[in-house]
Structure formats: structure tokens, C-alpha cells
N, CA, C and O atoms as a CHARMM CRD file, in Angstrom:
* protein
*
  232
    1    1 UNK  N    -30.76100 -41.51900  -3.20800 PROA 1      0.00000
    2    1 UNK  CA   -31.03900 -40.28400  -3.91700 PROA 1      0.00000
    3    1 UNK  C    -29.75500 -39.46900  -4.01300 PROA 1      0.00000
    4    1 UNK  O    -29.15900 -39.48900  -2.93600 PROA 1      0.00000
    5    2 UNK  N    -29.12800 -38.74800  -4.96900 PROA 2      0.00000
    6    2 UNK  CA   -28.61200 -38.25500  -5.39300 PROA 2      0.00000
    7    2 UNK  C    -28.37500 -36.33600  -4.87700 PROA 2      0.00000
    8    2 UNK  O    -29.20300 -35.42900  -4.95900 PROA 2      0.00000
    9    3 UNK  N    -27.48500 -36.30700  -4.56200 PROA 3      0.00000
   10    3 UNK  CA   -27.04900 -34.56200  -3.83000 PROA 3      0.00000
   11    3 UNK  C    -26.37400 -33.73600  -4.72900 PROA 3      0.00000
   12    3 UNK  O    -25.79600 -34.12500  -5.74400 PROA 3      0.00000
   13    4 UNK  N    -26.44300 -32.82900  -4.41700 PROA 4      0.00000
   14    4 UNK  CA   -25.40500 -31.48700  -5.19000 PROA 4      0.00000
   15    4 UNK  C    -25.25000 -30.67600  -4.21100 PROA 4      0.00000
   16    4 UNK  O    -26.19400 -30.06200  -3.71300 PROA 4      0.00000
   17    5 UNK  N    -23.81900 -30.56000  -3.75000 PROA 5      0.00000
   18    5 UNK  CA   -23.38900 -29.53400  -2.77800 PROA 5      0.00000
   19    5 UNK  C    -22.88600 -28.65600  -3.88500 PROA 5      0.00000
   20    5 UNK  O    -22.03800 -28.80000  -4.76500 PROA 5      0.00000
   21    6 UNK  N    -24.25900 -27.04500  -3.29400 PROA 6      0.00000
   22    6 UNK  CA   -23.64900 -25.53800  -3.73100 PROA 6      0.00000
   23    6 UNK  C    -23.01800 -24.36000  -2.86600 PROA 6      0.00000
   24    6 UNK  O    -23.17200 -24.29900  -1.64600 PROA 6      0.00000
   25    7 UNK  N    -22.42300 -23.59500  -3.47300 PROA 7      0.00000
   26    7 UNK  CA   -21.39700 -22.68200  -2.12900 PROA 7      0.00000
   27    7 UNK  C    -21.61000 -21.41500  -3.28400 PROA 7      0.00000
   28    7 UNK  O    -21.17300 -21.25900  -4.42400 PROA 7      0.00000
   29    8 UNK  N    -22.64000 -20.47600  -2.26400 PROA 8      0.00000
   30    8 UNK  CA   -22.48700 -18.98700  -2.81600 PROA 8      0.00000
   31    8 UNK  C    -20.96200 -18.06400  -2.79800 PROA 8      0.00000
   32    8 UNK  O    -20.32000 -17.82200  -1.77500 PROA 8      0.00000
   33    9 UNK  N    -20.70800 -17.77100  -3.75300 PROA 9      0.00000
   34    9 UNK  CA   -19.17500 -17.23800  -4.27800 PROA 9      0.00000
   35    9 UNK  C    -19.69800 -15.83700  -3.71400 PROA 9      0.00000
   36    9 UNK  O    -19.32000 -15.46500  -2.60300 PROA 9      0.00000
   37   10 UNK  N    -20.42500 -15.19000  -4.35600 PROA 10     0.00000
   38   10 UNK  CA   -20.69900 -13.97000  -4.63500 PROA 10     0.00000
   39   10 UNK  C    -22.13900 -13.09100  -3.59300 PROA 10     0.00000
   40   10 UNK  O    -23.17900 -13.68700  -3.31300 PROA 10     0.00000
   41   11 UNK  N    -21.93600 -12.05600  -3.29600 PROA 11     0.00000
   42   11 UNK  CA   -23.00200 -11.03800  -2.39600 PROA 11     0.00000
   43   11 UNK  C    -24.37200 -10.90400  -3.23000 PROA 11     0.00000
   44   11 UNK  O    -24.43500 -11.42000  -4.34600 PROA 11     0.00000
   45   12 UNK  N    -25.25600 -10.34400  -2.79300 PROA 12     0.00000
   46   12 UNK  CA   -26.32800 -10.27400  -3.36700 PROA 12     0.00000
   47   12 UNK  C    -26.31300  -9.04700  -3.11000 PROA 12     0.00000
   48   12 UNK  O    -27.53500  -8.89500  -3.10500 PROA 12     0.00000
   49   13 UNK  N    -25.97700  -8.20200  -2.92500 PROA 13     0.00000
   50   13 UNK  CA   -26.03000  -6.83700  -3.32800 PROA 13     0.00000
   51   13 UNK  C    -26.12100  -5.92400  -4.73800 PROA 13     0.00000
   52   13 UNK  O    -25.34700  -6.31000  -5.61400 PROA 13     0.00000
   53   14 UNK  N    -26.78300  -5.01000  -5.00400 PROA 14     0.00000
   54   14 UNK  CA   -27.12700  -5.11900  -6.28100 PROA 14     0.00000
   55   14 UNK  C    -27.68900  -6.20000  -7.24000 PROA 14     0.00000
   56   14 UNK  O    -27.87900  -5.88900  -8.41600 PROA 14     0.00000
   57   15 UNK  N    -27.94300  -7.35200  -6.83700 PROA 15     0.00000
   58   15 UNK  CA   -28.90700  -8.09600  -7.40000 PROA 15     0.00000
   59   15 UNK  C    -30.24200  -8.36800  -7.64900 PROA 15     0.00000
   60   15 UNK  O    -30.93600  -8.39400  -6.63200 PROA 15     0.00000
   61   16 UNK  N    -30.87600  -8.60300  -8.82300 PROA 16     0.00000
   62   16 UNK  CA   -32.05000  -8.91100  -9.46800 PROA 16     0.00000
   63   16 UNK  C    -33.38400  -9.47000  -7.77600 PROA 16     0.00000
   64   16 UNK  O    -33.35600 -10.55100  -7.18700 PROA 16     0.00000
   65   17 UNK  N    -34.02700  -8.65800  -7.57700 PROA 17     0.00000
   66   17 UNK  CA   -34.71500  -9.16100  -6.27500 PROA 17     0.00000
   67   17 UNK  C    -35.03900 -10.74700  -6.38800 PROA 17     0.00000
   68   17 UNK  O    -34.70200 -11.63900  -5.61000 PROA 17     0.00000
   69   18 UNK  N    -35.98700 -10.86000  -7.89500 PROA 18     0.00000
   70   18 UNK  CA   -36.10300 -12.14000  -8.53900 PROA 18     0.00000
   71   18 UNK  C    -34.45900 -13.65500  -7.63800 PROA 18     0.00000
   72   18 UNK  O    -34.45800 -14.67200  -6.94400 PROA 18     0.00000
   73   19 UNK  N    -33.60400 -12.89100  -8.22800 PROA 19     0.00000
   74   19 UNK  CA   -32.65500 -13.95400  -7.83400 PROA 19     0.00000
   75   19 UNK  C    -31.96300 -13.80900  -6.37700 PROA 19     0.00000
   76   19 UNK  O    -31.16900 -14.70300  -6.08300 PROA 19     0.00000
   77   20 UNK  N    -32.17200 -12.82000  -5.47600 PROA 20     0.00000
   78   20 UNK  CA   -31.93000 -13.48300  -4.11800 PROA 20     0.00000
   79   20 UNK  C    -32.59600 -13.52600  -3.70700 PROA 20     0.00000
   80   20 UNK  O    -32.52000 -13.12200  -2.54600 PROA 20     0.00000
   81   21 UNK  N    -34.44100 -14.24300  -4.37600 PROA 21     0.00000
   82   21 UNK  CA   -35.33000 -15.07200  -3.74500 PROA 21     0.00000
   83   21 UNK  C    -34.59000 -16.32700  -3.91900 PROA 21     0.00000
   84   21 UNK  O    -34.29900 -17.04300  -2.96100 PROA 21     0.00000
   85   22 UNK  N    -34.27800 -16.60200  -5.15300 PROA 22     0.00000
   86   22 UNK  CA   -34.11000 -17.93700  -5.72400 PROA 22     0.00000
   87   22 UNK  C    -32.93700 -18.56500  -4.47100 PROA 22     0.00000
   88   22 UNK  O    -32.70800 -19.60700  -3.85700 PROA 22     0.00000
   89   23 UNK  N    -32.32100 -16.89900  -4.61200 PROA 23     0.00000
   90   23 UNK  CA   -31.16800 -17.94300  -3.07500 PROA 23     0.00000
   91   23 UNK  C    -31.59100 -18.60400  -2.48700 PROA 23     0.00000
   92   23 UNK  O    -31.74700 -19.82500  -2.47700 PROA 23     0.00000
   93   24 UNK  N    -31.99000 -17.28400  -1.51900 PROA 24     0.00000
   94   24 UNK  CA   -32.88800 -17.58400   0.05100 PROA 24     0.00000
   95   24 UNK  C    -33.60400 -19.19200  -0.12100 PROA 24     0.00000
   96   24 UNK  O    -33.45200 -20.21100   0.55200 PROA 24     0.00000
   97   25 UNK  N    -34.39100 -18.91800  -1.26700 PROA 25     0.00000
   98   25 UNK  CA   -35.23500 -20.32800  -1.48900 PROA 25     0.00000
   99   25 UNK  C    -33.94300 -21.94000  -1.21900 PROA 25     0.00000
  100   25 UNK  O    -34.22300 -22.99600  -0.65300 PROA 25     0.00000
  101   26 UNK  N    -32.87900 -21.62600  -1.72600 PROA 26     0.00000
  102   26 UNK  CA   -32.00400 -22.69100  -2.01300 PROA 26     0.00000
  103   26 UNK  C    -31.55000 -22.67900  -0.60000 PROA 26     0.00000
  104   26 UNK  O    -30.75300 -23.52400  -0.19200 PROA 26     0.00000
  105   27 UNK  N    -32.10900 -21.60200   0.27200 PROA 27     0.00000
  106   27 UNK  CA   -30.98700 -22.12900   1.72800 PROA 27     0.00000
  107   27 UNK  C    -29.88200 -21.10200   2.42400 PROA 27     0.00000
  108   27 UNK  O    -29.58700 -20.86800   3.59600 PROA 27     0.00000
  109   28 UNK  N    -29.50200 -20.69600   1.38900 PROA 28     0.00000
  110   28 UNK  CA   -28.31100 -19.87100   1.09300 PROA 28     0.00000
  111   28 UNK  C    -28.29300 -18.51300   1.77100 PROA 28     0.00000
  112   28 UNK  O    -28.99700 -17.59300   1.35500 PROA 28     0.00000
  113   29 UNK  N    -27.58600 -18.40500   2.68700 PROA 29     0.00000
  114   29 UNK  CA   -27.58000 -16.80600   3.36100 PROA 29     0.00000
  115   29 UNK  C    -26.61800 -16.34300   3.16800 PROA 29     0.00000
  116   29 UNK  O    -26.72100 -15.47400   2.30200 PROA 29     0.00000
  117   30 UNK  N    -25.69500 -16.45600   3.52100 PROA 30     0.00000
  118   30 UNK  CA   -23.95700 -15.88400   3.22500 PROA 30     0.00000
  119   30 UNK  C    -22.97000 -16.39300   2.72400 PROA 30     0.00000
  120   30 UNK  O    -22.81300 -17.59100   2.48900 PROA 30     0.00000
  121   31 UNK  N    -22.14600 -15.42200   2.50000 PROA 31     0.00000
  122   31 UNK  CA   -21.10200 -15.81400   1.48300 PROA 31     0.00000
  123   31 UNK  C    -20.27500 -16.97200   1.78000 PROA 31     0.00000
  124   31 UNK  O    -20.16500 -17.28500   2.96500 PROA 31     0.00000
  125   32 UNK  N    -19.58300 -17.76300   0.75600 PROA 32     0.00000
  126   32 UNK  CA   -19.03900 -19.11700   1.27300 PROA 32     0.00000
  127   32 UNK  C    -20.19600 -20.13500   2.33200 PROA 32     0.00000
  128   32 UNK  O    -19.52700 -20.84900   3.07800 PROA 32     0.00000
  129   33 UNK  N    -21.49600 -20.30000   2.50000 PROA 33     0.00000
  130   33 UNK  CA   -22.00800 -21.48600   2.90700 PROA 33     0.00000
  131   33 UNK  C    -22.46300 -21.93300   1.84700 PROA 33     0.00000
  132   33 UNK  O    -22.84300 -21.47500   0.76900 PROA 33     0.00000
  133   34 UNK  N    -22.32400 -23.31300   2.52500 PROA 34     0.00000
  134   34 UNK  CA   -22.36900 -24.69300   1.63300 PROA 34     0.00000
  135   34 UNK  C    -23.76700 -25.35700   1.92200 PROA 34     0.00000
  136   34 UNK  O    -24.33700 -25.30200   3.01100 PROA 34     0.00000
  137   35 UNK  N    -24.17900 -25.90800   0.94300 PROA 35     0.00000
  138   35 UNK  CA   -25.41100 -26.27200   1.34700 PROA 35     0.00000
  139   35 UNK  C    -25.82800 -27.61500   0.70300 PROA 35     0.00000
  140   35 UNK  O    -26.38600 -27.35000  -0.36200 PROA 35     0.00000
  141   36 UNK  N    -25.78900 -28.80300   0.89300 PROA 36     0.00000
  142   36 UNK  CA   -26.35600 -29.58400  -0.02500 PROA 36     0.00000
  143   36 UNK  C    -27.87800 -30.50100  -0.03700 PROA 36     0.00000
  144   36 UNK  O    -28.57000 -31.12100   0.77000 PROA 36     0.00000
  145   37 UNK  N    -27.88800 -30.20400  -1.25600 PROA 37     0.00000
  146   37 UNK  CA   -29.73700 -30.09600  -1.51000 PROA 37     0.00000
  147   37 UNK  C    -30.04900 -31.55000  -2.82200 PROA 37     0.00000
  148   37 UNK  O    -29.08600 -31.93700  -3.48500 PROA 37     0.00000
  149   38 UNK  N    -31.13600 -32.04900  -2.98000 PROA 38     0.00000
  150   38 UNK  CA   -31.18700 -33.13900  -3.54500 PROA 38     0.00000
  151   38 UNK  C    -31.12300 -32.62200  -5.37500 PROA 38     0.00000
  152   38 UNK  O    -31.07100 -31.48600  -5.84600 PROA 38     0.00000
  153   39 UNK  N    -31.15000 -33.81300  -5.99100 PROA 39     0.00000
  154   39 UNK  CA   -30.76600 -33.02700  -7.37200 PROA 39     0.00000
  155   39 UNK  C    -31.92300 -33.49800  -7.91800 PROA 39     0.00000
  156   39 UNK  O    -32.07400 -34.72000  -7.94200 PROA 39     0.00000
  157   40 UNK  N    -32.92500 -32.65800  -8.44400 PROA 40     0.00000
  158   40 UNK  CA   -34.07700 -32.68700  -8.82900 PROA 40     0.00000
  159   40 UNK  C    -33.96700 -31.96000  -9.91600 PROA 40     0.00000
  160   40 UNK  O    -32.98100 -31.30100 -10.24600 PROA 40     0.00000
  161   41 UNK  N    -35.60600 -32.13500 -10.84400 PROA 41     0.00000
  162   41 UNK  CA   -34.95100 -30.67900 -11.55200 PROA 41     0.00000
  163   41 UNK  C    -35.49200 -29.03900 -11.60700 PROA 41     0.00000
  164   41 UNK  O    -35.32800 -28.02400 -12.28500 PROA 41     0.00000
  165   42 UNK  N    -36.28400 -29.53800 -10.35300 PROA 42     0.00000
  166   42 UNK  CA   -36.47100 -28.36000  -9.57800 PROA 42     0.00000
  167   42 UNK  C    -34.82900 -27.49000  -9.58400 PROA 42     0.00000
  168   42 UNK  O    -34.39800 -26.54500 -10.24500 PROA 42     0.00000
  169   43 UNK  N    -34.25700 -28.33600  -8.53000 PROA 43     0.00000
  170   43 UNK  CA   -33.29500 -27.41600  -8.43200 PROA 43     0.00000
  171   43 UNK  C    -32.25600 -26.97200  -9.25800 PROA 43     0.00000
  172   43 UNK  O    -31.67100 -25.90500  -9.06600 PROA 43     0.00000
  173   44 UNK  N    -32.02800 -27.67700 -10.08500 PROA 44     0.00000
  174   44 UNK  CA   -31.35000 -27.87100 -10.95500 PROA 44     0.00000
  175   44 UNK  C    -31.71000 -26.23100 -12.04000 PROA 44     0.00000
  176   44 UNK  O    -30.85000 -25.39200 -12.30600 PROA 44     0.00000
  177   45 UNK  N    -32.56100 -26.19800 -12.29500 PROA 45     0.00000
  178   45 UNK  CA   -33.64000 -25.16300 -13.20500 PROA 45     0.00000
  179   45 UNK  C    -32.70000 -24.12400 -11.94600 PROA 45     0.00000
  180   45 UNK  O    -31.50600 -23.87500 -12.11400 PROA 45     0.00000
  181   46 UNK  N    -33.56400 -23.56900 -10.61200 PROA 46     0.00000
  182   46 UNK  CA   -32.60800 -22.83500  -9.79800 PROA 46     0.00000
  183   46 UNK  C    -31.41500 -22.24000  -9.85000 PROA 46     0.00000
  184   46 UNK  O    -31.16600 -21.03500  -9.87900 PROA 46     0.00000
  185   47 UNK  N    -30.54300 -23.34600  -9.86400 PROA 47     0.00000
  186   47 UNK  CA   -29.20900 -23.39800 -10.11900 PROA 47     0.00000
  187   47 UNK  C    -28.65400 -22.97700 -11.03300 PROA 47     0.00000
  188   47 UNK  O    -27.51600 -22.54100 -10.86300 PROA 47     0.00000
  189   48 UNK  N    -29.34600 -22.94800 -12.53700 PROA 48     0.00000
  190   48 UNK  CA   -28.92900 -22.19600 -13.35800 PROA 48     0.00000
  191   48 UNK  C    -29.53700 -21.49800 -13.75500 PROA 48     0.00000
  192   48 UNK  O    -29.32800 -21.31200 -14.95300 PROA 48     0.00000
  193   49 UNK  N    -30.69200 -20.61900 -13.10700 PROA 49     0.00000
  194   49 UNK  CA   -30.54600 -19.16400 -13.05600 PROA 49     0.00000
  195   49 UNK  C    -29.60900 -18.14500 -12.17200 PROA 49     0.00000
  196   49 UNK  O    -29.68500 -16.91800 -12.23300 PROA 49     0.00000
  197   50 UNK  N    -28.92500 -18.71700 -11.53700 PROA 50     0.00000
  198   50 UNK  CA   -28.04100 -18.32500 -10.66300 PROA 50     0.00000
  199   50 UNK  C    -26.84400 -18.86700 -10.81300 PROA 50     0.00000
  200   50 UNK  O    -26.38100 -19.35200  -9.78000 PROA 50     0.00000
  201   51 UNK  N    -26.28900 -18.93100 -11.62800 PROA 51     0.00000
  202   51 UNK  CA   -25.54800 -19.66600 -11.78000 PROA 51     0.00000
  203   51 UNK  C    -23.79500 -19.07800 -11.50900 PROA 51     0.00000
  204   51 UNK  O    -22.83900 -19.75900 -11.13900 PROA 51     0.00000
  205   52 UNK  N    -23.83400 -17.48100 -11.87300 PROA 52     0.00000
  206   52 UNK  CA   -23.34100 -16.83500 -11.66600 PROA 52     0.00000
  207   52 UNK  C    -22.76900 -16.41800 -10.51200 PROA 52     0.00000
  208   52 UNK  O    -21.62900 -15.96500 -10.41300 PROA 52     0.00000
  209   53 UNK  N    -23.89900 -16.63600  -9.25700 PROA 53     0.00000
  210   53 UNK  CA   -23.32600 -16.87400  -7.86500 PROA 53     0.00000
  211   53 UNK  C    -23.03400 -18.01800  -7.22600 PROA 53     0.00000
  212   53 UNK  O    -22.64400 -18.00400  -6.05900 PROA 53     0.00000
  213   54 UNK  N    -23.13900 -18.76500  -7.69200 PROA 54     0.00000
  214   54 UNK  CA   -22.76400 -19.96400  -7.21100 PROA 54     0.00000
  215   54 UNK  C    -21.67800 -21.08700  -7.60100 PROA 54     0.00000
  216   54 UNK  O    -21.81600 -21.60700  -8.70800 PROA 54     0.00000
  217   55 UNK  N    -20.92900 -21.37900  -7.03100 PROA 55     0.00000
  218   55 UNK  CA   -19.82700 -22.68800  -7.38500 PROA 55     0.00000
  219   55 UNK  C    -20.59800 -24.07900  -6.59200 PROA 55     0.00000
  220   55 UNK  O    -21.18900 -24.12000  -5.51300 PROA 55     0.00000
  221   56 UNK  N    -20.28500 -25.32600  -7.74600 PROA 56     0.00000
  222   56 UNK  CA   -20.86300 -26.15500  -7.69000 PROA 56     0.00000
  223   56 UNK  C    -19.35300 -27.06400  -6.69000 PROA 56     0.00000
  224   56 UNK  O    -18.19000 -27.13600  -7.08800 PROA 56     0.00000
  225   57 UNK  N    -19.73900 -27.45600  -5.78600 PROA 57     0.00000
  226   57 UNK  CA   -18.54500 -28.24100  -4.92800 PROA 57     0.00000
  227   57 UNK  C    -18.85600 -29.84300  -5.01300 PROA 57     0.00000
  228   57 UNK  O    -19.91800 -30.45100  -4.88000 PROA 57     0.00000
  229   58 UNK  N    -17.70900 -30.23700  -5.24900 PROA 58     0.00000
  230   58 UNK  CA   -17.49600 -31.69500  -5.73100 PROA 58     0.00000
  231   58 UNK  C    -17.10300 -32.47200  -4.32600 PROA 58     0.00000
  232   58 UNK  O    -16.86200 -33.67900  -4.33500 PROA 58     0.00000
């Protein structure tokens, strides 16, 4: 099965409540952790609603 390691760039402060559920949901607590999660298209959908906070790590 197939992974995608993501790394939150950016704070959730002042953000859409909606999207630092979507974090939290992905794992994601603080700035710079890395997290890698399977690539579905669950997450995938996720990922780019947020896309803005997040860098995709290769």
C-alpha cells in the first residue's frame, strides 16, 4: 500500500474551525510534524482542502 508523508508548514491560528478539524483528523498537532498516512482518497480529498498548510514531503 502506498504512503504520503505530510508536514504542517503553517499555525492554525486564525483558521477556518472547519479546517483545524481536518488537521487534528490527519494527526497533525504542531508545526513542522511529519506524519505519514496511507494514500486513499479519503485523504487525499483532506489534503486538498488544506492544502495551504501543508507541504507534501518526498
Amino acid at each position: 500500500m502506498s504512503t504520503v508523508k505530510v508536514r504542517l508548514v503553517k499555525g492554525l491560528a486564525g483558521k477556518l474551525k472547519t479546517h483545524r478539524k481536518v488537521v487534528h483528523s490527519l494527526g497533525l498537532k504542531k508545526v513542522n510534524q511529519v506524519k505519514e498516512l496511507k494514500d486513499c482518497p479519503e485523504v487525499r480529498g483532506q489534503i486538498k482542502k488544506i492544502d495551504y498548510l501543508l507541504e507534501i514531503v518526498e
